[in-house]
LUMNU-969159 format. One record per atom (N, C-alpha, C): x, y, z. Coordinates in steps of 0.001 Angstrom, whole numbers, plus 524288, in hexadecimal, padded with zeros to 5 digits. Example, Ala and Ser with C-alpha at 12.3 -4.5 7.8 and 13.67 -1.06 7.14 Angstrom:
// residues 2
REC       X       Y       Z
REC   83386   7E9C6   81E78
REC   8300C   7EE6C   81E78
REC   83390   7F31C   81E78
REC   83232   7F736   81BA8
REC   83566   7FBDC   81BE4
REC   83264   8001E   81EBE
//
This chain:
// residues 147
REC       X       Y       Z
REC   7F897   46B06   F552F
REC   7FBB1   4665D   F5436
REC   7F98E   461EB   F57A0
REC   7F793   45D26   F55AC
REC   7F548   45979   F58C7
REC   7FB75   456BE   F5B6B
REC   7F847   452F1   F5F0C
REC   7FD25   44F1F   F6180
REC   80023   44E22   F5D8D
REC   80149   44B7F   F5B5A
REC   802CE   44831   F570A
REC   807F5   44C87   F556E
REC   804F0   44EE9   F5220
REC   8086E   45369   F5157
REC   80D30   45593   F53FF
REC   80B2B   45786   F5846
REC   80D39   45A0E   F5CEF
REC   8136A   455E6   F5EEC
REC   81086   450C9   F6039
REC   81703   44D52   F5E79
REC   8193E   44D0B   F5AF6
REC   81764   44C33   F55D3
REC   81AFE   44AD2   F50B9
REC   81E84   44F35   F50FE
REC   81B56   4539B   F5051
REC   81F3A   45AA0   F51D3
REC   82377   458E0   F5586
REC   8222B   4574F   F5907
REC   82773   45578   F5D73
REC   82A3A   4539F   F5AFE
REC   82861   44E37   F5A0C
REC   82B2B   44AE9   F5853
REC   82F66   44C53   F533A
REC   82EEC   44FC0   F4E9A
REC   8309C   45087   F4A32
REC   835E3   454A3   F4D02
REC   8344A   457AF   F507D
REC   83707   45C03   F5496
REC   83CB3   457B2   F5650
REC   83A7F   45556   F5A51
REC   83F62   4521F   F5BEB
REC   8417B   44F68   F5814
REC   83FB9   44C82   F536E
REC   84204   44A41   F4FC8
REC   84781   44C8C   F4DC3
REC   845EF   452B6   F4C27
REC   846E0   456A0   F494E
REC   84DEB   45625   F4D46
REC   84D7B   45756   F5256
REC   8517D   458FD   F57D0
REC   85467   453FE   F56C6
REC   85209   44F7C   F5633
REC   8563E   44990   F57C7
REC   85A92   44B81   F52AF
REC   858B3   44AE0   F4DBB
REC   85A72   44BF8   F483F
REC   85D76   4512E   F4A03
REC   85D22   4560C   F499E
REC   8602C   459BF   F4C08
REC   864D4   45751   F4F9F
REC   86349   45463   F5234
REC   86668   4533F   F56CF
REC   86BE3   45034   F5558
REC   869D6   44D67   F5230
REC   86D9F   44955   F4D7E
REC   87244   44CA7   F4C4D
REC   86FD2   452BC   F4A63
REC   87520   4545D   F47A9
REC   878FF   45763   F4AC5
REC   875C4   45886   F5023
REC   87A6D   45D82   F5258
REC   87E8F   4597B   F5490
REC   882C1   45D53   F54D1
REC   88793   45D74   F5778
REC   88928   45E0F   F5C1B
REC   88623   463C9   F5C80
REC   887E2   4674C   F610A
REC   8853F   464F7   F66A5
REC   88754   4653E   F6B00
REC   884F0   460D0   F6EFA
REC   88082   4662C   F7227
REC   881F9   46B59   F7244
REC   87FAA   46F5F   F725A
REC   87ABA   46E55   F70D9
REC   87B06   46DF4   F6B60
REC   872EC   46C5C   F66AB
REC   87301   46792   F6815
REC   87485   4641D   F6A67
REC   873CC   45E5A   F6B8B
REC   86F4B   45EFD   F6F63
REC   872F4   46228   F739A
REC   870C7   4620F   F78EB
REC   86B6B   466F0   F76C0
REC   86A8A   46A90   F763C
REC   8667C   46C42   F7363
REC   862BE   46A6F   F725E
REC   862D6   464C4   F6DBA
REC   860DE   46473   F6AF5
REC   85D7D   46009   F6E2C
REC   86120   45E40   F70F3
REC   85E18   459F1   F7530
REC   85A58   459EF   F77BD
REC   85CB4   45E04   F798F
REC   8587F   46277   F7DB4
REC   853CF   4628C   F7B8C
REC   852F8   46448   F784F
REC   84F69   46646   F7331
REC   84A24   46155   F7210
REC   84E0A   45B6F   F7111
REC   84CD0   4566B   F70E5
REC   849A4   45566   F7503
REC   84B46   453A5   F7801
REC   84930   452EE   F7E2E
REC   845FE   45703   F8151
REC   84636   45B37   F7FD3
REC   841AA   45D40   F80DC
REC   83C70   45CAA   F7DF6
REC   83D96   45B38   F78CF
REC   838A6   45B7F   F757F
REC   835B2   455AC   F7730
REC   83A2C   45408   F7735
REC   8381D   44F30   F7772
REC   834D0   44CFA   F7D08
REC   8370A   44EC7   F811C
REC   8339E   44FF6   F8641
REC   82ECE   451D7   F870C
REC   82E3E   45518   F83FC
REC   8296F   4593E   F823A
REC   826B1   4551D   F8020
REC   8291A   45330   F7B29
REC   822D4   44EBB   F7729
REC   822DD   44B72   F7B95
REC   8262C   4497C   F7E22
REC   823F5   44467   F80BD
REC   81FE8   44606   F8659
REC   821B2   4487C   F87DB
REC   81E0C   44AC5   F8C84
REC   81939   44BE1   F8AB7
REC   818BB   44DD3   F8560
REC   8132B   44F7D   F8311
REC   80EE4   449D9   F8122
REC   813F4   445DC   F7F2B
REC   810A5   44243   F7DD1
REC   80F7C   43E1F   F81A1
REC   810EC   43D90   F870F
REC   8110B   43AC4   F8B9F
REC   80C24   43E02   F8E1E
REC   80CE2   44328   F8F0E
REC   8087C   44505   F916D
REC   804C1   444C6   F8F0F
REC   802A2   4463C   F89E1
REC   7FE57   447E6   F87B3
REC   7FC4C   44345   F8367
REC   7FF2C   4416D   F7DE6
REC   7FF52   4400F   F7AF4
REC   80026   439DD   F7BCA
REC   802A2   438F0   F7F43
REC   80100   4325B   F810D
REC   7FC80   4328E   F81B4
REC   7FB2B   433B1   F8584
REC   7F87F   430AB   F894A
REC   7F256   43266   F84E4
REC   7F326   4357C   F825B
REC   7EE4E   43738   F800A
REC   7EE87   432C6   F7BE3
REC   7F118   43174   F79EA
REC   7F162   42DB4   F748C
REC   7F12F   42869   F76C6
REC   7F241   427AB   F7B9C
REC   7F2BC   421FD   F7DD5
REC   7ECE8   42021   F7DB1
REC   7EB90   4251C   F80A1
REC   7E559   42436   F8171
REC   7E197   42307   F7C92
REC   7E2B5   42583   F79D5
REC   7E1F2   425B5   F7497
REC   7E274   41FC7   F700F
REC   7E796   41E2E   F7114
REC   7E82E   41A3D   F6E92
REC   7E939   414A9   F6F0F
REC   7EAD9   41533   F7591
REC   7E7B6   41127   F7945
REC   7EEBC   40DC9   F789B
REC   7F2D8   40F33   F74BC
REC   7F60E   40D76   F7501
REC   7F98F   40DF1   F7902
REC   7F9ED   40A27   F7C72
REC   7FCE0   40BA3   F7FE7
REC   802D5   409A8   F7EDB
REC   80309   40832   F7BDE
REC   80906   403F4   F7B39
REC   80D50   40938   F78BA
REC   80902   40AD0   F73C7
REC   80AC5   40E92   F7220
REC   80DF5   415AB   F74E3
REC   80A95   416BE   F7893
REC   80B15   41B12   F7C7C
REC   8111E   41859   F7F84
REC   810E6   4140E   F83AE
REC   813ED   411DA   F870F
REC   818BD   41196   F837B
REC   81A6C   40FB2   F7F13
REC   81D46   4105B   F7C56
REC   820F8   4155E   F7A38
REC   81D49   4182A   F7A8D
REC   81EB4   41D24   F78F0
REC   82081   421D4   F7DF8
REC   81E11   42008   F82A7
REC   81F0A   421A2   F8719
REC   823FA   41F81   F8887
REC   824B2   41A42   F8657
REC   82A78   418BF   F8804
REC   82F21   419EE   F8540
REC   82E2F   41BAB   F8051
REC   82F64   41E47   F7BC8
REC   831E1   423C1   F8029
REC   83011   427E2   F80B9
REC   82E34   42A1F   F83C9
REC   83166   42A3D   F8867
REC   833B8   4278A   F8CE2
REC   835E2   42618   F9047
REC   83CDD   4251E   F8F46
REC   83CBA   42316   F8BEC
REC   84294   42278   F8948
REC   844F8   42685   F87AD
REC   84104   42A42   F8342
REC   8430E   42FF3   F8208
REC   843B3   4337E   F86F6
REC   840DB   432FD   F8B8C
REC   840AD   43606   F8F3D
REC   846B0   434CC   F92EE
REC   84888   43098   F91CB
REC   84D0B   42E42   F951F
REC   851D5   431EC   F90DC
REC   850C9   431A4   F8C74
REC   85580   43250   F8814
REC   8552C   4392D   F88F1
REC   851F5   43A89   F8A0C
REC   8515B   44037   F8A83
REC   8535C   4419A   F9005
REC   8541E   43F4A   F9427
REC   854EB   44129   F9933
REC   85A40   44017   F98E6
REC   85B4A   43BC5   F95F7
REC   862F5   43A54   F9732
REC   863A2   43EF4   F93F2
REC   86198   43F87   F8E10
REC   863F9   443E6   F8A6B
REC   86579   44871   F8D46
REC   8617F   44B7E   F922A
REC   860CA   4507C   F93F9
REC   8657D   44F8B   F988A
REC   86694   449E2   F995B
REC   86A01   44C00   F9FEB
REC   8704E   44C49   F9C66
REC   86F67   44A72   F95AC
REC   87536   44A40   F94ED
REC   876E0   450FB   F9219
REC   87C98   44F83   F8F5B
REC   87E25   455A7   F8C70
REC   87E2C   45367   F85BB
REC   87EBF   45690   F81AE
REC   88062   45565   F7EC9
REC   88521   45325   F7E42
REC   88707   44E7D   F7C02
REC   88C1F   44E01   F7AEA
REC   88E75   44967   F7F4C
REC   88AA5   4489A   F82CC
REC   88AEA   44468   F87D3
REC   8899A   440CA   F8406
REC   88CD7   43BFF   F8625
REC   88C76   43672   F8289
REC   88649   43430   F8366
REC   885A7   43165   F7EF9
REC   88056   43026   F7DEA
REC   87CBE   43606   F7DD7
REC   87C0A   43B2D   F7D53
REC   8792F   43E51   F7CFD
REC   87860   43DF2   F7940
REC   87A44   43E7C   F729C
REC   87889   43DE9   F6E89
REC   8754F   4388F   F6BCC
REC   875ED   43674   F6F58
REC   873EF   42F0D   F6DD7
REC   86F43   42FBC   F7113
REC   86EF7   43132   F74F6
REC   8696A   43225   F78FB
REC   8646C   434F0   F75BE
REC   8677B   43BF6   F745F
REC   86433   43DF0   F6FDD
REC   86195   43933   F6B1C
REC   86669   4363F   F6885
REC   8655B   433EA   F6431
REC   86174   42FA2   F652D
REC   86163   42D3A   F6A45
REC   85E99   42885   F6A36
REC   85806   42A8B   F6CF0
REC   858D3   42FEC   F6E6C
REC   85397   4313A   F7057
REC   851FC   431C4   F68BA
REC   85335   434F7   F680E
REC   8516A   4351F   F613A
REC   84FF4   43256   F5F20
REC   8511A   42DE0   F608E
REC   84FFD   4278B   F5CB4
REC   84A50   4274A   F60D9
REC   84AD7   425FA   F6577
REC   84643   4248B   F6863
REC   8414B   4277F   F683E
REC   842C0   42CF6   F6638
REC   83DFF   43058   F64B9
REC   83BB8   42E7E   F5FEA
REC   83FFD   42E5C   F5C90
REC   83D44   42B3A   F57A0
REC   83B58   4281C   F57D2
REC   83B22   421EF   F5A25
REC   838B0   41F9A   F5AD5
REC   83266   42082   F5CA6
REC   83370   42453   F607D
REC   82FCC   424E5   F64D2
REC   82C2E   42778   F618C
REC   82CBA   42C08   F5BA2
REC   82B96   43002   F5909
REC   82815   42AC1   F54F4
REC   82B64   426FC   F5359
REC   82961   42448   F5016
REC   824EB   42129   F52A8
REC   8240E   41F80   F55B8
REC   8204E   41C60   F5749
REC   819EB   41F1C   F58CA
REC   81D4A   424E7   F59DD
REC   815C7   42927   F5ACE
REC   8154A   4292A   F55E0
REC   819AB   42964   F5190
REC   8170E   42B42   F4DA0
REC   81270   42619   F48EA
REC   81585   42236   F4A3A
REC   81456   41D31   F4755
REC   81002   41ABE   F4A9C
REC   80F5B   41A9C   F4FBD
REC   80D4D   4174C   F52F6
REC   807F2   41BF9   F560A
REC   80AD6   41EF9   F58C3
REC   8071B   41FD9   F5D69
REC   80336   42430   F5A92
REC   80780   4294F   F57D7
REC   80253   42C73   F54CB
REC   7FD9C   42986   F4FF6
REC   7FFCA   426B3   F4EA1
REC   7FBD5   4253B   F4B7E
REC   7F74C   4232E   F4E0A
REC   7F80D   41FE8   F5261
REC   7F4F6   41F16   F558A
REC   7F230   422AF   F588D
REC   7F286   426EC   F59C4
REC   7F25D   42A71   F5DC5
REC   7EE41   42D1C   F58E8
REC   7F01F   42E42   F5432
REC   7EB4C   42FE9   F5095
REC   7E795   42F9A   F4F94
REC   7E941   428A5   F4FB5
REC   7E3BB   42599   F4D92
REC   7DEBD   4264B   F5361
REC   7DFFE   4294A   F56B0
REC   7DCC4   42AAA   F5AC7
REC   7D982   42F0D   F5945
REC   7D6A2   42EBC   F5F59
REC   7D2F2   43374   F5D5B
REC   7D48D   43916   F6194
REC   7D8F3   438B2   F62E4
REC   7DB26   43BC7   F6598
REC   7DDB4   4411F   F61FF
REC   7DA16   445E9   F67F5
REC   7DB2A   44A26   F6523
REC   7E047   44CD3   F6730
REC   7E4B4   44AB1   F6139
REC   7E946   44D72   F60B5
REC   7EB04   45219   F6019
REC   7E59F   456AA   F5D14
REC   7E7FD   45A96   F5F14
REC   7E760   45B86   F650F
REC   7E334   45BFE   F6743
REC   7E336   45E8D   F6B9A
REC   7E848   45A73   F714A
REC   7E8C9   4579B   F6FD6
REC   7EE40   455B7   F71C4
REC   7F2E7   45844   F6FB7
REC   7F442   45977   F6978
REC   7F871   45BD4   F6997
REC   7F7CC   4615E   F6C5B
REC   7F41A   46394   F6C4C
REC   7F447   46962   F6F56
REC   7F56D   4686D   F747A
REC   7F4E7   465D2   F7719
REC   7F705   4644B   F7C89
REC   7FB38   4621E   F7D2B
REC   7FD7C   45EE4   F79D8
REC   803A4   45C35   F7991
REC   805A3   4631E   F781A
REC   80396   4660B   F73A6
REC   80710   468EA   F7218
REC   807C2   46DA3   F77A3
REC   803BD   46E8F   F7A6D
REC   8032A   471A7   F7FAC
REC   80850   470EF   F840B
REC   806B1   46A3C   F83CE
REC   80A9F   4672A   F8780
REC   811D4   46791   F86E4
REC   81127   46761   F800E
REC   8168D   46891   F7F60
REC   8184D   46DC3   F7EA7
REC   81720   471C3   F7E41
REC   81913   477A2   F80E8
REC   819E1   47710   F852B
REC   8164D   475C9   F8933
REC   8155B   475EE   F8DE7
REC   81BB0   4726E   F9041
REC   81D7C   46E53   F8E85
REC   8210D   46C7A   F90AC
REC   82663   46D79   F8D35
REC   825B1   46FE2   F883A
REC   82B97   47292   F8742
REC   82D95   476BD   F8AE6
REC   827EA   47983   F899A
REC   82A33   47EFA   F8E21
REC   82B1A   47D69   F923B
REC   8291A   479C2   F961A
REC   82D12   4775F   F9A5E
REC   83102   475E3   F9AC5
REC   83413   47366   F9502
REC   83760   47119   F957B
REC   83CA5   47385   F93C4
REC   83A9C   4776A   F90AF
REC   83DC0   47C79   F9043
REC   83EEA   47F44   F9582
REC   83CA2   47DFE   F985F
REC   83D6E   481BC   F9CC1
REC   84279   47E12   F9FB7
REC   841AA   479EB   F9F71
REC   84627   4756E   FA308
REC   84BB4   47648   FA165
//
């Protein structure tokens, strides 16, 4: 699975959890399902900050594009740390989930419209990057499973 890949897979993954997330009830699968969210989502971003930036930056010389997306990036990381210190069913917890969801989308729409296409039109070798993003991300679930 080249880079490219290796996110969209993410990306379609968490899509899949926000939508799920929409329908439960139970604050039990809320809190679950969150969990679930925010971990995945920790995982792609750590993979694409460590590895997959900085390789495509170089690559495509866009820097406006990367900084953007890093700040992209920074906001979800704030919405994910309040999400984890709250419970299900604590005011604003379901609006926190909902508005990280929207900001992923955004964030989902712009690699997909903007930065991969660019990142293609390179001569950068995507598989042997996704085998190392994909290395990187075992490597930090199973850590994070462990927490």
């Amino acid at each position: 699975m080249n880079a490219i890949e290796l996110l969209e897979k993410d990306h379609f993954e968490v899509e899949g959890y926000f939508e799920e997330y929409e329908g439960l009830e139970d604050d039990a699968a809320k809190g679950e399902l969150a969990r679930k969210i925010c971990m995945a989502l920790t995982v792609h971003m750590q993979i694409e900050e460590e590895i997959f930036y900085p390789e495509a930056l170089k690559a495509t010389k866009d820097g406006d594009l990367f900084d953007e997306a890093t700040v992209e990036h920074a906001g979800a990381k704030n919405l994910i740390a309040e999400i984890g210190e709250m419970e299900p069913g604590d005011d604003l917890y379901d609006a926190k989930v909902k508005v990280l969801g929207e900001q992923i989308k955004h964030h989902v729409k712009e690699e997909r419209e903007e930065m991969f296409p660019e990142v293609e039109a390179t001569k950068m070798d995507l598989d042997a990057l996704g085998a190392q993003m994909a290395k990187r991300k075992a490597e930090l679930t199973k850590q994070l499973a462990r927490a």
